[in-house]
N, C-alpha and C positions, 0 to 999 in steps of 0.2 A: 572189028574193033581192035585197037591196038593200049597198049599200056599208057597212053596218057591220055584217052579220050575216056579208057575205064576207070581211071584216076579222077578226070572232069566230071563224069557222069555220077560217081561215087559221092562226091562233093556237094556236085549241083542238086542230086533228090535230097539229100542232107540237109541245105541251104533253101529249098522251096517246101518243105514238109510243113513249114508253120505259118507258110503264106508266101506274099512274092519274095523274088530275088531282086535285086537294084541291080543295076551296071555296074558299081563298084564292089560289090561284092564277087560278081561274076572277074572283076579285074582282081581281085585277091586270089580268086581259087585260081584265077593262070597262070599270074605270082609264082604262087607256088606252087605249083606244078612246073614251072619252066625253072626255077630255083634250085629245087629236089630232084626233077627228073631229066629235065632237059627241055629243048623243043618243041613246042604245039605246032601240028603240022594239021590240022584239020579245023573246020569251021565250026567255031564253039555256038555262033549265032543257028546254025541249022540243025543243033543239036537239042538248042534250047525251043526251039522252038517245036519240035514232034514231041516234047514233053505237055507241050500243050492240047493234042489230041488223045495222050494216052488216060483209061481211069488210072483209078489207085490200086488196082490189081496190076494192071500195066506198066505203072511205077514200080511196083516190087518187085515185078521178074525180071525189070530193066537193071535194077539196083542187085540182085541174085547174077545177074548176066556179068555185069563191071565187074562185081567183085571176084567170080570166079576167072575172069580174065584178067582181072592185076593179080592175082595169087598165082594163076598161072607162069607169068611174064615176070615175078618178082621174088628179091629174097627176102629174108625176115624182115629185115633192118627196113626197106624200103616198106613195105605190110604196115609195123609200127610208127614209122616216121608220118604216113596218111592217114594210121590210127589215129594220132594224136592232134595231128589238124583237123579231122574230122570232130571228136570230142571239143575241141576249143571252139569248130564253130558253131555246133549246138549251141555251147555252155555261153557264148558270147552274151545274152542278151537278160543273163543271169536265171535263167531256168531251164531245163530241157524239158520239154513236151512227152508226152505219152508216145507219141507216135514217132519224135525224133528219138525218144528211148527205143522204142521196140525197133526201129534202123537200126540203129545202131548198135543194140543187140545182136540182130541178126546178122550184122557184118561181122561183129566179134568173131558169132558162130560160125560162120562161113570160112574165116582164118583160124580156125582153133584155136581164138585168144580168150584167158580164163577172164574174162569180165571181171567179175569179181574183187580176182587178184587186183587186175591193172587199175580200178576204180580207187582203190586203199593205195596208192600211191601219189592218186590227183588230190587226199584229201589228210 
């Protein structure tokens, strides 16, 4: 896994936690990734699609996987910039979920970003 497919994957369990994804959605999170990072070079369709055999356990170690391989492969500024699109696309739909909170959490924690704090800036 490389830094834009851990960026995708990052996105995508983000975007599927409170039910499906649409095609345009999936065309947003490429957006921006190919915006921010560059060029998607792998098949996001084959990607999406073994999230469909994994449980919810299998989703979370997948989402623990991405994330410590974009913090590997990335600097701060990059870490925050998919912080922040990740938060906007929970918050899109004007609530976040229990489940899309506790992600997201956990991604914070995974980058040693103080929640918290950065929450008290969205608000």
């Amino acid at each position: 896994m490389n830094k834009f497919q851990a960026a995708f994957e990052i996105l995508y369990i983000l975007s599927c936690i409170d039910g499906e994804v649409s095609r345009k959605e999936v065309q947003v999170i490429n957006d921006f990734i190919s915006s921010n990072y560059g060029n998607i070079n792998f098949d996001t369709r084959e990607i999406i699609d073994s999230f469909d055999f994994m449980t919810g356990e299998g989703i979370l170690e997948e989402l623990k996987l991405a994330a410590n391989v974009f913090k590997e492969y990335s600097n701060t500024k990059d870490k925050l910039i998919l912080f922040d699109f990740a938060y906007t696309l929970i918050s899109a739909d004007g609530r976040i979920t229990e489940e899309e909170g506790y992600f997201f959490y956990l991604l914070g924690k995974l980058w040693n970003i103080d929640i918290d704090r950065y929450l008290k800036t969205k608000f």
